[in-house]
C-alpha positions in Angstrom: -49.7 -120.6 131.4 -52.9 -120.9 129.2 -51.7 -119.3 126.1 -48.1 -122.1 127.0 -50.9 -125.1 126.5 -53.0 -123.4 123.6 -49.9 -123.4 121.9 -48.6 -126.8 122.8 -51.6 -128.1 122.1 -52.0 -126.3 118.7 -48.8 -127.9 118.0 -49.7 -131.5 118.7 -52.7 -130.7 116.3 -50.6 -129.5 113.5 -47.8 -132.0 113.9 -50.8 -135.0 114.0 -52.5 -133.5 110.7 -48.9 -133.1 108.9 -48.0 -136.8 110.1 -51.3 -137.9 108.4 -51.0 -135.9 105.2 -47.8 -137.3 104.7 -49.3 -141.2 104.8 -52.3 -141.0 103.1 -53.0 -144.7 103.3 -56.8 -144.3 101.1 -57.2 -141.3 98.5 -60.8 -141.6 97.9 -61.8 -138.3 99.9 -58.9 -136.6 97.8 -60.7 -138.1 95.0 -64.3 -136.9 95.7 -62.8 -133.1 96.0 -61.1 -133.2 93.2 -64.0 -134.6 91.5 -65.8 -131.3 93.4 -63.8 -129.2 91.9 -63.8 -130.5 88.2 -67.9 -130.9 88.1 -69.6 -127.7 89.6 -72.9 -129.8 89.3 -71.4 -132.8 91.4 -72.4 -131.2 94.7 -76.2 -130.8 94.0 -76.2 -134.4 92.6 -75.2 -136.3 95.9 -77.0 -134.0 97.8 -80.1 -135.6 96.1 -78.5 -139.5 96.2 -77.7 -138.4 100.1 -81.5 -137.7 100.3 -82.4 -140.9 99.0 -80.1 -143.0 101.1 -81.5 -141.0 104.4 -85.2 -141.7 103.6 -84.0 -146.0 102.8 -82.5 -145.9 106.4 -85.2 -144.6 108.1 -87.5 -146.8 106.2 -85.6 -149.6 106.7 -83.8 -149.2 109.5 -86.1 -152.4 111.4 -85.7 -154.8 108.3 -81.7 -155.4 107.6 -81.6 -159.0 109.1 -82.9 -162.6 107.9 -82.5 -161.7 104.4 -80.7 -163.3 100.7 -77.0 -162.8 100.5 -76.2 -160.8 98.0 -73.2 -162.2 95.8 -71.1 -159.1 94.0 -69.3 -160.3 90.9 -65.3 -159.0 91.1 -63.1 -158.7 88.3 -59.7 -158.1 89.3 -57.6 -156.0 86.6 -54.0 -156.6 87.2 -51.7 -153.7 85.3 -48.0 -154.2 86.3 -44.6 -152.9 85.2 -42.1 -155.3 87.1 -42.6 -159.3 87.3 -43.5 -159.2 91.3 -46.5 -156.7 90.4 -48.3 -159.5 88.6 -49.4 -161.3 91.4 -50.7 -164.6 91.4 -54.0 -166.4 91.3 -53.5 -167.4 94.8 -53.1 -164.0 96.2 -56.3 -162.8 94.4 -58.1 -165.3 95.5 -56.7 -165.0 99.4 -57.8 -161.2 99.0 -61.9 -162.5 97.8 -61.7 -164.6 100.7 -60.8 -162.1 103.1 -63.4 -160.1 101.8 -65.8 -162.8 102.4 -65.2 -163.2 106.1 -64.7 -158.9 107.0 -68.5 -158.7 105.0 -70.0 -161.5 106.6 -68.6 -160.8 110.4 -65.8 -164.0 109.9 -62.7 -162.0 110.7 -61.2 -163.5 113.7 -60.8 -160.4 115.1 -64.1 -159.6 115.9 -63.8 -162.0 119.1 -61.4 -158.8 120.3 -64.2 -156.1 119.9 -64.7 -154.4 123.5 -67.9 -155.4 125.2 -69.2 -151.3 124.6 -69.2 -151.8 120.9 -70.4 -155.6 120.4 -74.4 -155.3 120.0 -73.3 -152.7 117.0 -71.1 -155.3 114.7 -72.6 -156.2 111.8 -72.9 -159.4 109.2 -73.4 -157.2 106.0 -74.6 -160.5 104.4 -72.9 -159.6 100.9 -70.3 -162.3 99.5 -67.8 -162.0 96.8 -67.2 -164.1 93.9 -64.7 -163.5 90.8 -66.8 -163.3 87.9 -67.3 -166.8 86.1 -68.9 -164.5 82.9 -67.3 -162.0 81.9 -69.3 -159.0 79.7 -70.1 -161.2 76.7 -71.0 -164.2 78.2 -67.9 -166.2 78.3 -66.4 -168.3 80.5 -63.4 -166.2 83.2 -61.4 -166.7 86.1 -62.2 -162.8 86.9 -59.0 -161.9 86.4 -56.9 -159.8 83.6 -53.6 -159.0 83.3 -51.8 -156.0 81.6 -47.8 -155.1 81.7 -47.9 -151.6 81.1 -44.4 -148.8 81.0 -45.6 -147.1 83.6 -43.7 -148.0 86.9 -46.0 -146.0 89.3 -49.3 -146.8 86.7 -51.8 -145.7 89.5 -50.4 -142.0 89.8 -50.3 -141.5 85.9 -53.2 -139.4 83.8 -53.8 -138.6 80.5 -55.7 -136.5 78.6 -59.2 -135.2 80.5 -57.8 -136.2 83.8 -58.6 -139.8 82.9 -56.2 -143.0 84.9 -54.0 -144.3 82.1 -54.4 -147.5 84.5 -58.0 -148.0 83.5 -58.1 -147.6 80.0 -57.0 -150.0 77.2 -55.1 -147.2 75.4 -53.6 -145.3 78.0 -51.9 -148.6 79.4 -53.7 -150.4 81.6 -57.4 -151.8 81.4 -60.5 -151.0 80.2 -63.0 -151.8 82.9 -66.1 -154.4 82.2 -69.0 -153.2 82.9 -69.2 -150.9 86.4 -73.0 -151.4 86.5 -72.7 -155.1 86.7 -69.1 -156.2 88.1 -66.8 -154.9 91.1 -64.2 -153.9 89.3 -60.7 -153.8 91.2 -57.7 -152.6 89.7 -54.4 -154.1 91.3 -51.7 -151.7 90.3 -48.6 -149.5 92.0 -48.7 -146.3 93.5 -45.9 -144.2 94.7 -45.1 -145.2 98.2 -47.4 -144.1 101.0 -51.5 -144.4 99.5 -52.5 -148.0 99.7 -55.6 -147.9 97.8 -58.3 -145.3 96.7 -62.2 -145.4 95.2 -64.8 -143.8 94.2 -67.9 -143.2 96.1 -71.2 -143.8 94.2 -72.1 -141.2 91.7 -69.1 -139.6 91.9 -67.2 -140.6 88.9 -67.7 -141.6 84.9 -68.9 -145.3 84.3 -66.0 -146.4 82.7 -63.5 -145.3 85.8 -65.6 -146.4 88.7 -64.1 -148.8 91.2 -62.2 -149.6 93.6 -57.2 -149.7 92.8 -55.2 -151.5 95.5 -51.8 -151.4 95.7 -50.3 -154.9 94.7 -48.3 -155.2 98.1 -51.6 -154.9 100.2 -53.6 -157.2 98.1 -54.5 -160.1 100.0 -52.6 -162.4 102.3 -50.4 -164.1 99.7 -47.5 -163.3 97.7 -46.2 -160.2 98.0 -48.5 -159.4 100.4 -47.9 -161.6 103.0 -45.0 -160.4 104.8 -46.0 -156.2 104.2 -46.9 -155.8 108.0 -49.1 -154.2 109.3 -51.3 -154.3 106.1 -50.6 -158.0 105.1 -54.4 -159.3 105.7 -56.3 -157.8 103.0 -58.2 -155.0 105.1 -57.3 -152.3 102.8 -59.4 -153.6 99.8 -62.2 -154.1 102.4 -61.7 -150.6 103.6 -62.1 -149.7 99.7 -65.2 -151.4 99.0 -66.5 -149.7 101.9 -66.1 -146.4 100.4 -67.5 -147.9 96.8 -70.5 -148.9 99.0 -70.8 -145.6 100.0 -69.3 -145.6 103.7 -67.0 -142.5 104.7 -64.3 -142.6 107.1 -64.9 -142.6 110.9 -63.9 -138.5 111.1 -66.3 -137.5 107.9 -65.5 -135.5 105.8 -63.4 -132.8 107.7 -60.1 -134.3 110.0 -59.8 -132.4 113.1 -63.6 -131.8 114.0 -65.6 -133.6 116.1 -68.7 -132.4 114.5 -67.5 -133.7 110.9 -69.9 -136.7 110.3 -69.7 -140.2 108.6 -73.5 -140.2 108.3 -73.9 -143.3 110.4 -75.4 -142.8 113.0 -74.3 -145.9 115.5 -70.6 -145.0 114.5 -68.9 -142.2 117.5 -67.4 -139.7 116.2 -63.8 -139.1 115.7 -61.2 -136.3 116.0 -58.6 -137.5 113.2 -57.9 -141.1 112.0 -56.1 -144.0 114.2 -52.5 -144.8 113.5 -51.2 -148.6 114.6 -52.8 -151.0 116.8 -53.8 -148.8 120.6 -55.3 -149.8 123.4 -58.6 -149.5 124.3 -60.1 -146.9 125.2 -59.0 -143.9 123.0 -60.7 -141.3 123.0 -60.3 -138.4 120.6 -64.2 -136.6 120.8 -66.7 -137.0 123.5 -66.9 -141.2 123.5 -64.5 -143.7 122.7 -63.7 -144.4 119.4 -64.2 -147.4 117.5 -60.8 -148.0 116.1 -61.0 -151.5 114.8 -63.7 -150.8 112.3 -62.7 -150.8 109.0 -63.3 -147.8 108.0 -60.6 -146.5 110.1 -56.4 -146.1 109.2 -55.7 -149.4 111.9 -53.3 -151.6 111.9 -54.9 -154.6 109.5 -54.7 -157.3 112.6 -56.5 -154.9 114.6 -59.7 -154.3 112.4 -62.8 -156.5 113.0 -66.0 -154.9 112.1 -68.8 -152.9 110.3 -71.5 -151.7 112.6 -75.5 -151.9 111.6 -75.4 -148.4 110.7 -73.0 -148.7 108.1 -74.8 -152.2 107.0 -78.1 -149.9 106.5 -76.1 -147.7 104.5 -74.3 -150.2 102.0 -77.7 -152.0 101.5 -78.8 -148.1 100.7 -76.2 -148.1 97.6 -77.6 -151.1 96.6 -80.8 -150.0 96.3 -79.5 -146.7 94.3 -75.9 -146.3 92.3 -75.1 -150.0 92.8 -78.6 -151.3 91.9 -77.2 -152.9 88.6 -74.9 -155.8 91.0 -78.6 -157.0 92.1 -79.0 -158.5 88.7 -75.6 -159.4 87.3 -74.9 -162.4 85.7 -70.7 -161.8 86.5 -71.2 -164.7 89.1 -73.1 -167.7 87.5 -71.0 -170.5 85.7 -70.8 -170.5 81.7 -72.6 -174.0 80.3 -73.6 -175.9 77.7 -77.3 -175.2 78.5 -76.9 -171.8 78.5 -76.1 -168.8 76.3 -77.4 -165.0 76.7 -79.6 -165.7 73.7 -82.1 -168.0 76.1 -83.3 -164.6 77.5 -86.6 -163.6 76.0 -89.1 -161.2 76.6 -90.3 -160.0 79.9 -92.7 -157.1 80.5 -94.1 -156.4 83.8 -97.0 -153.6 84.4 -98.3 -151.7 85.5 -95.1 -150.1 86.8 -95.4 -148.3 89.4 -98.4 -150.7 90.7 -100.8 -150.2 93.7 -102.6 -153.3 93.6 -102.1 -156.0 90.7 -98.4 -156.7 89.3 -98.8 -158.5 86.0 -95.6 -160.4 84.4 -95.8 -161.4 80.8 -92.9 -163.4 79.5 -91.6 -165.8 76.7 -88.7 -167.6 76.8 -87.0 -170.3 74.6 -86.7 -172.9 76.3 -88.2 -176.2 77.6 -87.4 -176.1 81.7 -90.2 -174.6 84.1 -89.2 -171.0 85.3 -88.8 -170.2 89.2 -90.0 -166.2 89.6 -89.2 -164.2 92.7 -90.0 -161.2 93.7 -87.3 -159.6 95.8 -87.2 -156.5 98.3 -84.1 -154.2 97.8 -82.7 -156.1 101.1 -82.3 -159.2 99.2 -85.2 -160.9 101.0 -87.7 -163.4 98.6 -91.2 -162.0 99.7 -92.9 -164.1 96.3 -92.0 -166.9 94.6 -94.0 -169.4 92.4 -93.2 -171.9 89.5 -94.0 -171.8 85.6 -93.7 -172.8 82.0 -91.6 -170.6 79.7 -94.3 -169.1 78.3 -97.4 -167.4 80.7 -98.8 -164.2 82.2 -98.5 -164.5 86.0 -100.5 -162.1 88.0 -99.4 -161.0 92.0 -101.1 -159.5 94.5 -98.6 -156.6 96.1 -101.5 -154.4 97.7 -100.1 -156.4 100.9 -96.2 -155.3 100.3 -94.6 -152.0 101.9 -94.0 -149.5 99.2 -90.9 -149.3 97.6 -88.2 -150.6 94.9 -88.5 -154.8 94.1 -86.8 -156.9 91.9 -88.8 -159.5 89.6 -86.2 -162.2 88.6 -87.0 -164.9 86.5 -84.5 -168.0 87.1 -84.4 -170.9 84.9 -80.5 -173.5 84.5 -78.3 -170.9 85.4 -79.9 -168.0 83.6 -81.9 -165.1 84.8 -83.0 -162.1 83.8 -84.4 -159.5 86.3 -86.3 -156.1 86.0 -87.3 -153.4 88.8 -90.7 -152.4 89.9 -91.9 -149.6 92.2 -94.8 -150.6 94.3 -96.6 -147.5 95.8 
């Protein structure tokens, strides 16, 4: 009778694995093996970044609230093949704004998280924008468009295993720069994978980012009556992973020990299909289904948890650092062209004691300078002419990574100092 239900349930097993290989919804742990595979040195490489991201949680693990949002600028890169493919302002916009709400804990569906899981949910405090700049300074809805010959573009390669869909020359587009912009390519796959991206560090500059398939994009268009994945939670599911949060099961399905590295997040035998009932339960506690780093039906996600919060603020401390001091976001005007940027030096850097900031810059309006912690929070700010050497004390300031941004009309210009 034992060996009966070994069997049986050895079957289940294999016939839940096979039903989830088959619909692949996100590709981006097919895409880190493969990037395994192709970079023997890959391996040792996030080892280290995981190192770094372990030691910012546990040093900030007591600091993640009452901080500065942090606004990412998006570009949205729309390569299609048929007319219905390029999709319409509207639905990119509907899909920012859903972005908005899931990362600052505004999804309706929150209100439906069980009482077990509420003191974990999360307001990451990041908002999205579509970039107002573009890379050369010039005014940009945030959004290109590209027909390309390729009817499935996302599944096509070239040459060097790179995406025809994000280059220029293979057909599709060439992404802006990944160090300063969210870049989001909307394109089609064959049916079944939704959307995919890259983890940080994982990829070449030029590929990083985050494809969504055109009939999961947002809440508009073609989007809107593709149920159950009509509501945009697939791009927020994406730009998890590009913040560097792994799905609920880690990185192995069908083991309870496989880990997500969050460490409020339970663990989780295989991912969640539709829209159940709680509880399920597939390891040891219940699972938390309608976080969005899960396969669930899109009405039925409604939350991050702290964990993961700690862990996206730990990319953008590291890989992602670059969005911290993008321009992408900040309105093109008469007043202001890349050229006002001058000179800035700070030193010493690192500093123990006194921070000194020399700077010259052409124009006539006071500066406001801030110094900013890696969570986003102002800890010093002061006024000043264009032109001066401003001295501040950080003997008084935890160690770590800050930000001094100078801000003057729509302009600023940042740099990063390590206080010890």
């Amino acid at each position: 009778m034992l060996i009966k239900k070994l069997l049986f349930l050895f079957i289940l097993i294999s016939f839940s694995f096979s039903a989830y290989s088959q619909k692949e919804k996100c590709f981006a742990d097919v895409l880190l093996q493969k990037r395994l595979k192709e970079d023997p040195s890959l391996a040792q490489r996030l080892e280290t970044q995981e190192r770094q991201t372990q030691n910012f949680i546990k040093n900030y693990s007591n600091q993640i609230s009452s901080r500065e949002v942090i606004t990412i600028p998006v570009v949205v890169h729309i390569v299609w093949n048929k007319a219905e493919q390029n999709i319409s302002e509207e639905q990119v916009r509907s899909q920012i704004e859903i972005l908005n709400k899931d990362f600052r804990n505004n999804n309706p569906a929150s209100a439906a998280i069980p009482n077990e899981f509420n003191n974990l949910i999360a307001d990451i405090e990041i908002e999205f924008c579509l970039a107002n700049r573009d890379p050369d300074g010039k005014a940009t809805n945030g959004i290109t468009r590209t027909q390309t010959a390729f009817e499935f573009i996302v599944d096509e390669y070239a040459s060097n295993n790179r995406r025809r869909i994000k280059h220029d020359f293979l057909g599709g587009h060439s992404a802006w720069d990944t160090k300063k912009y969210l870049n989001i390519w909307v394109g089609k796959y064959t049916p079944g994978t939704l959307g995919e991206a890259f983890f940080p560090g994982v990829c070449s500059d030029e590929e990083d980012g985050v494809i969504v398939d055109p009939f999961v994009f947002g809440t508009k268009g073609i989007a809107a009556n593709n149920t159950p994945n009509n509501m945009g939670r697939t791009t927020t599911h994406e730009v998890g992973h590009y913040f560097d949060l792994r799905h609920l099961w880690g990185s192995k399905l069908g083991d309870c020990d496989s880990d997500d590295m969050v460490a409020d997040t339970p663990p989780q035998f295989f991912p969640t299909d539709g829209c159940p009932n709680h509880p399920k339960t597939t390891c040891s506690s219940n699972d938390l289904f309608m976080n969005y780093m899960d396969y669930t039906d899109d009405a039925c996600m409604g939350m991050f948890s702290k964990g993961q919060k700690l862990r996206i603020l730990a990319a953008l401390n590291g890989a992602r650092s670059g969005l911290l001091s993008s321009d992408g976001c900040q309105t093109v005007s008469a007043s202001y062209s890349p050229s006002l940027i001058g000179q800035l030096d700070i030193y010493p850097n690192p500093v123990n004691n006194i921070l000194t900031v020399d700077f010259s810059f052409d124009i006539k309006e006071e500066l406001t300078i801030r110094l900013i912690n890696v969570l986003g929070k102002v800890v010093y700010q002061t006024r000043s002419s264009p032109k001066a050497i401003q001295q501040i004390d950080v003997s008084h300031f935890p160690s770590g990574m800050y930000f001094v941004r100078m801000e003057s009309g729509g302009a600023s210009v940042s740099k990063r100092v390590v206080v010890l």
